[in-house]
N, C-alpha and C positions, 0 to 999 in steps of 0.2 A: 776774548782771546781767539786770534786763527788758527783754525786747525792744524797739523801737520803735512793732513793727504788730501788736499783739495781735489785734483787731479783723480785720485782711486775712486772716490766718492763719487762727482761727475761718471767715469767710466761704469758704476755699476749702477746707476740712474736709467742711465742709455740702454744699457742690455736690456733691464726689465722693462721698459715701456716698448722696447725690440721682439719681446719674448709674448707681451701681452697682445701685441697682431698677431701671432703666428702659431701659438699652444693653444687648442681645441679648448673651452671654458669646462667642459667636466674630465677633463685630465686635472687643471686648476682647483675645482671643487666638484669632484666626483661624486654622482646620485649616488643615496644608500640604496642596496639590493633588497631592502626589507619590506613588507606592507604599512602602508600609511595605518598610524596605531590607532586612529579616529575613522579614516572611510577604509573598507576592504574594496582593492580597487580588482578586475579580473581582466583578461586578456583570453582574445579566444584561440587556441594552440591547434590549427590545422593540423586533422590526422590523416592521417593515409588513404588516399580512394574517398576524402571525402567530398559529397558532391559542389561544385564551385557556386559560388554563393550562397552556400546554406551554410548551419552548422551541423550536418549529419556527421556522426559517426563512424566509423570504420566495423562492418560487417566483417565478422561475425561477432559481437559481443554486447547480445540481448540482454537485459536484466529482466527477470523472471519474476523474483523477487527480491524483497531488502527488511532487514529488522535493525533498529539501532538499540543500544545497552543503556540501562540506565546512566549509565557515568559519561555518554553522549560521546565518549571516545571509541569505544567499541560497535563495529559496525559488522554483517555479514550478510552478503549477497549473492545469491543463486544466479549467475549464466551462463547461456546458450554459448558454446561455442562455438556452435558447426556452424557451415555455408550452407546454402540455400538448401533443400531437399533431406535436411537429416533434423538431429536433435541429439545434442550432447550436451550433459549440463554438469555445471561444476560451482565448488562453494569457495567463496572468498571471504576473507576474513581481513578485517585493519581494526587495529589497535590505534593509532593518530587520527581518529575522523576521518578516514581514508585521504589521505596523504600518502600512503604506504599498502599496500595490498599482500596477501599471504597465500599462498593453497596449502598449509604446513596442514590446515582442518580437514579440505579435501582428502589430501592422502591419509590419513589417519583414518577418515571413515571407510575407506574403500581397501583399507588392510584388515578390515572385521570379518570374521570368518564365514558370517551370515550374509555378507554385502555380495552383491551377485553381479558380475560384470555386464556393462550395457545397461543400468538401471538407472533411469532419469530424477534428480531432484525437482521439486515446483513448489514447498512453501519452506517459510522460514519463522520462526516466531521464536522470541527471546523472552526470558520472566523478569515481570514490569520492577523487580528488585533487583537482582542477581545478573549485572552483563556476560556471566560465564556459563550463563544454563540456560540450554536452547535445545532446540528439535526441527529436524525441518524431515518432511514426507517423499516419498519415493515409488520408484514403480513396486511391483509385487515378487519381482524376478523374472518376470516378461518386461522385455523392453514396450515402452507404447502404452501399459498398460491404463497410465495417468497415475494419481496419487491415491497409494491402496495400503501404502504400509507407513511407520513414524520411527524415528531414529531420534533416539534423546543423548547429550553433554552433559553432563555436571562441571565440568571443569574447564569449558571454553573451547572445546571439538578436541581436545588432547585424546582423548578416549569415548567411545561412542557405546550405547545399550541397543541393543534391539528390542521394541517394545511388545513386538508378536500380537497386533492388530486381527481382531477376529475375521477370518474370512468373510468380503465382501461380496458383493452380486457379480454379475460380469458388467454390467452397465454402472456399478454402484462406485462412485469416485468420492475421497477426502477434500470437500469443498471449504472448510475455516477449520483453522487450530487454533487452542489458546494456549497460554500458562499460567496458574495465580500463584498468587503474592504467596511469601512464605506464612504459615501455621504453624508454631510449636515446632519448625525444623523440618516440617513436611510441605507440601503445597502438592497440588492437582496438575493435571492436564486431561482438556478435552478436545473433541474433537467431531465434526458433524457431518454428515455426507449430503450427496444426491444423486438420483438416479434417472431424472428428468421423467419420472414417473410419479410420484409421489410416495418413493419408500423408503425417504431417506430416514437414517438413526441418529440419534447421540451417545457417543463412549465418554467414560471418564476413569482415566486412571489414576490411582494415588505416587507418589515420587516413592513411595518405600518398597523398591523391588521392579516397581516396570512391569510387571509382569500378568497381572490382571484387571485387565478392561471390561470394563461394566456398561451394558447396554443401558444408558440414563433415559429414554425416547418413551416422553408423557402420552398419556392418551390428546394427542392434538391431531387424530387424523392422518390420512394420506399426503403427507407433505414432505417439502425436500426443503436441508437446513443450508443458509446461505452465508451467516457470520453468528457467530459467538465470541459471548466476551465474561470471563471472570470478574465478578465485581473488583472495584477496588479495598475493600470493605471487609474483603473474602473470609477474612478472621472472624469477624464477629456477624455479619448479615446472612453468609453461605448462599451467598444468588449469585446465577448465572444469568446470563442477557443472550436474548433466542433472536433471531428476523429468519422468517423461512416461509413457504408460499407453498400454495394449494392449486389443485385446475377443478374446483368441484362445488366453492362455495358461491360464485357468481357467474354468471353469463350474461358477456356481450351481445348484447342487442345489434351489433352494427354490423359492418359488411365484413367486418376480422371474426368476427366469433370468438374471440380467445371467452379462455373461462380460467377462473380461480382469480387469487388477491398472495396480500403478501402483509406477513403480521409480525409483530413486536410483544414479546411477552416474555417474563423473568420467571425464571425456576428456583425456587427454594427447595434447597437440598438437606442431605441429614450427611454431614461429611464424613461421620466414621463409617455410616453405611453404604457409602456410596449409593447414593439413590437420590431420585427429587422426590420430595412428599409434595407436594402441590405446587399448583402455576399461581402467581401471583394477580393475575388477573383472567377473568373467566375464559373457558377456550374457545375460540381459538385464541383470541386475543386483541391485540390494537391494532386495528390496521395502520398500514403506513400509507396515508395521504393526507391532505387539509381535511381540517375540518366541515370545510364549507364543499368538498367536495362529495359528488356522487357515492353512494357506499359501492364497492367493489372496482374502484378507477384506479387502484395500485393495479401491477404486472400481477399477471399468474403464474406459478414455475416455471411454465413452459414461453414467456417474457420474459423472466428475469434472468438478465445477463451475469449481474453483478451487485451484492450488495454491500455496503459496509457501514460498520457499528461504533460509534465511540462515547466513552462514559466520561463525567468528570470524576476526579479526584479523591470529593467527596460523595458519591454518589452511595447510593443502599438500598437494596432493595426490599426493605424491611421497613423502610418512611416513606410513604406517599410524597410529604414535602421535599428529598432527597432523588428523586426519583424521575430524572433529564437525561437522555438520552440522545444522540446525534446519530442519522441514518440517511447515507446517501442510496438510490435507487437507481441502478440504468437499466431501463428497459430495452430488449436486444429485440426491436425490430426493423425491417428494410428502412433507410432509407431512400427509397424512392418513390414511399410514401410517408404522411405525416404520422404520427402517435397518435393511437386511436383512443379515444377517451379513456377505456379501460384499461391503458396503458398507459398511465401516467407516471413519470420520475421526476426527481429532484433531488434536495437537501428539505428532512425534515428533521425537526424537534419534537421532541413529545416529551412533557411534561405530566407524568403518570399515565392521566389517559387521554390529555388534548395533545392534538396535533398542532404543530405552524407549517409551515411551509418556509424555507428559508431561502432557496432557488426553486423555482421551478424549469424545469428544462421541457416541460413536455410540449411545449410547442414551440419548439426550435429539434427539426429533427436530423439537425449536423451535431446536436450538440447533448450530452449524456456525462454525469460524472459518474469517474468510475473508484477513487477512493477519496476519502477523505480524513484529517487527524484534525484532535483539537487536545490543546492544553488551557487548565482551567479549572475553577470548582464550576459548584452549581450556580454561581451567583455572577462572575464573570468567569472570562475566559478566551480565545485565540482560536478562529477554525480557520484550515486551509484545506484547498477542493483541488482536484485533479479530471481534466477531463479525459473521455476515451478517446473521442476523434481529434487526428491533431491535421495542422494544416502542411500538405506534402510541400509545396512549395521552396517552405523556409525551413521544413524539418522541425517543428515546432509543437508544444502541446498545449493550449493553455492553461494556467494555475491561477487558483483565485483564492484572495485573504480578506476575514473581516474580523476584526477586535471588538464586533460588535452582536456576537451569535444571540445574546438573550434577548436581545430588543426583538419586540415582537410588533407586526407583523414579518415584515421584512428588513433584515439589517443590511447596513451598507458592504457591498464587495468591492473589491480593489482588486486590478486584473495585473500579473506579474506584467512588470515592466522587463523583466530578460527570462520568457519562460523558455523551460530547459527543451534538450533535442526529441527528436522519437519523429513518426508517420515520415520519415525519407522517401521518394518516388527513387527505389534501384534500379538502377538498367533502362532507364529511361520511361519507367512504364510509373501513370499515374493511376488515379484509383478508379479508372475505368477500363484499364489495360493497354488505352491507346498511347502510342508515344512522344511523353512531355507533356501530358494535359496532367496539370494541377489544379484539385480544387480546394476550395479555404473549409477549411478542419475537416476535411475527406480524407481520409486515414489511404494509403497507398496501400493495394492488398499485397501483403508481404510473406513468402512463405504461408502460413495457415493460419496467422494470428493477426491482431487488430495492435496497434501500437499504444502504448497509454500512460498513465502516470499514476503513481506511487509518490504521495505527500506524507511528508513525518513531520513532526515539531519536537524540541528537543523538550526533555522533562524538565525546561528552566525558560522554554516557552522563547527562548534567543535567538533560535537558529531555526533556518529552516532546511530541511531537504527534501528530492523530488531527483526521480529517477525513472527517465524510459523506461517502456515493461512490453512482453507482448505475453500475455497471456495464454498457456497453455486449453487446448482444446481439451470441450469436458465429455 
């Protein structure tokens, strides 16, 4: 049968194959705005001032520090906001995996009666259960002071406690904080100092009241405490995990002299009395270095920059066979010379009382990490490394991943294919002062701190984060 409208037909033929030259193809079929649900793809969003061909960031907005919440949504970060010659620091808080940023916690803690204006934050630590109870350390009420007092949440920074930290030294600064798991409705918090003398302490407060801190500090000698860690186990093992260093138990032979080490030992506690009844391994303890290495070739206090602790899951300090730990080392000495034997860093394992070595950095002296996280039991598990120096150049820090920490002697690393920003050369000055000289992982001296990185894994081991840092002076 012939149609009726021959002629209409033909006419609207013609338009479209008229319209198909001439309308843009994603007008036609417009990309969705959303992320590909199989690759996360990113895009780098040039900020203000920042330097051209790099990815630095826009000064002022240093991270200091970062803790994320169990439920991996809840995040909160300590920064610097001031320009060059000051130090103002302020807390942020996101509830979306930061997607979204808040100071609603800021102002809350600074309308506390006891909060003293001009008093600088520097750590942050969240309880490995709870994304709403945290604490982060502050000055004393002298600005500058470094971190000498702790401010606890119960409720996600709505409301803040003052904890009234027993008066410190004048040199004596809050160098690691922890929180443990809940007990019975209760949990802990501690906390370790140093004084770059060897007099550092350990407090522990119970959560019921805040209000009295117990000097926990073993007979282990003239030492200063560098990380501590809550077991995860806390309920039923009561151990605490110590790394802390001495300048008294070794001496350098060489042309540095340095003297002292750096050890690894667990405190079994009595928790309703707050107190450690005994170290779990003889004092001072494990040193942190290989096993095949020299006795006394870890840093001494007066070397160590930096250390950081992490346990798995199952971990307790009450089974030898439970009983793995992860400890990265950065030795803080010049480079413009190499790491002298006595000063040796890396990533170590220690498995009760052997060591492995799982990086060694000490002979590469551009290169030092400065934290480390892992998710994981004892049996496997997920480490990722952050280093200190980053390369000014490209604004860059490198981060390293292996899915393969327990293979002993050395597991495979994998070096981030897009590691994040931090070591920028500002104002044209590289890490020699001169202008525009960049050198690769030569941290640009910036203000008075070293630029570095903060690695986290999420408690489902899926995600990763890593965040610029400069490091408050101790």
């Amino acid at each position: 049968m012939k149609t009726k409208y021959p002629n209409l037909f033909g006419i609207l033929a013609a338009l479209m194959l008229v319209a198909s030259f001439v309308v843009p193809a994603n007008l036609i079929s417009p990309a969705s705005v959303a992320a590909d649900p199989g690759i996360c793809k990113w895009d780098t969003v040039r900020q203000p001032n920042a330097l051209i061909g790099t990815v630095a960031i826009l000064n002022p907005s240093d991270t200091i520090d970062m803790a994320v919440g169990s439920d991996f949504n809840t995040m909160y970060v300590i920064v610097d906001v001031t320009p060059v010659g000051g130090s103002n620091t302020v807390l942020y808080q996101s509830a979306v995996k930061g997607l979204l940023w808040s100071l609603s916690r800021w102002n809350a803690l600074v309308r506390e009666p006891q909060w003293v204006a001009g008093n600088n934050l520097y750590q942050v630590a969240v309880a490995p259960d709870n994304p709403n109870f945290l604490a982060v350390t502050s000055d004393n009420g002298t600005a500058d002071t470094g971190p000498k007092q702790v401010w606890v949440s119960q409720n996600g920074g709505s409301d803040w406690d003052f904890t009234n930290v027993p008066a410190l030294g004048v040199t004596e600064t809050i160098r690691c904080i922890d929180i443990s798991v809940d007990y019975g409705g209760k949990r802990d918090m501690g906390i370790g100092t140093t004084t770059g003398a060897g007099g550092g302490r350990i407090f522990v407060v119970k959560s019921t009241g805040f209000s009295g801190w117990v000097e926990n500090t073993e007979s282990l000698g003239a030492v200063d405490f560098f990380a501590l860690k809550f077991s995860p186990s806390y309920a039923s093992d009561s151990s605490m995990a110590l790394v802390f260093a001495d300048n008294a138990t070794y001496a350098c032979t060489d042309f540095f002299g340095f003297q002292g080490a750096t050890y690894y030992n667990i405190a079994w506690r009595d928790i309703d009395q707050n107190k450690i009844n005994q170290m779990a391994f003889t004092v001072p303890g494990i040193e942190v270095r290989d096993s095949n290495w020299t006795p006394g070739s870890s840093p001494g206090l007066l070397q160590l920059n930096k250390a950081d602790l992490e346990l798995p899951s199952d971990f307790s300090g009450q089974a030898a066979s439970l009983r793995r730990a992860y400890i990265s080392l950065d030795a803080n000495v010049t480079c413009l010379n190499s790491k002298p034997e006595c000063s040796r860093d890396g990533i170590f394992r220690i498995d009760n009382t052997t060591t492995y070595t799982l990086m060694d950095t000490s002979n590469d002296k551009t290169k030092s990490i400065y934290s480390i996280a892992y998710f994981g039991t004892y049996a496997s598990g997920k480490l990722l490394a952050g280093e200190r120096w980053g390369d000014s150049c490209t604004a860059t820090v490198p981060t390293w991943f292996t899915d393969s920490p327990t293979t002993c002697p050395i597991p495979c690393w994998y070096e981030a294919l897009k590691p994040t920003t931090g070591a920028a050369c500002y104002s044209g000055l590289g890490a020699s002062g001169h202008a525009g000289l960049c050198r690769h992982r030569v941290t640009a001296l910036y203000n008075r701190r070293h630029l570095v990185y903060l690695p986290y894994i999420s408690p489902r081991g899926q995600r990763r984060i890593c965040g610029s840092y400069q490091p408050q002076q101790r």
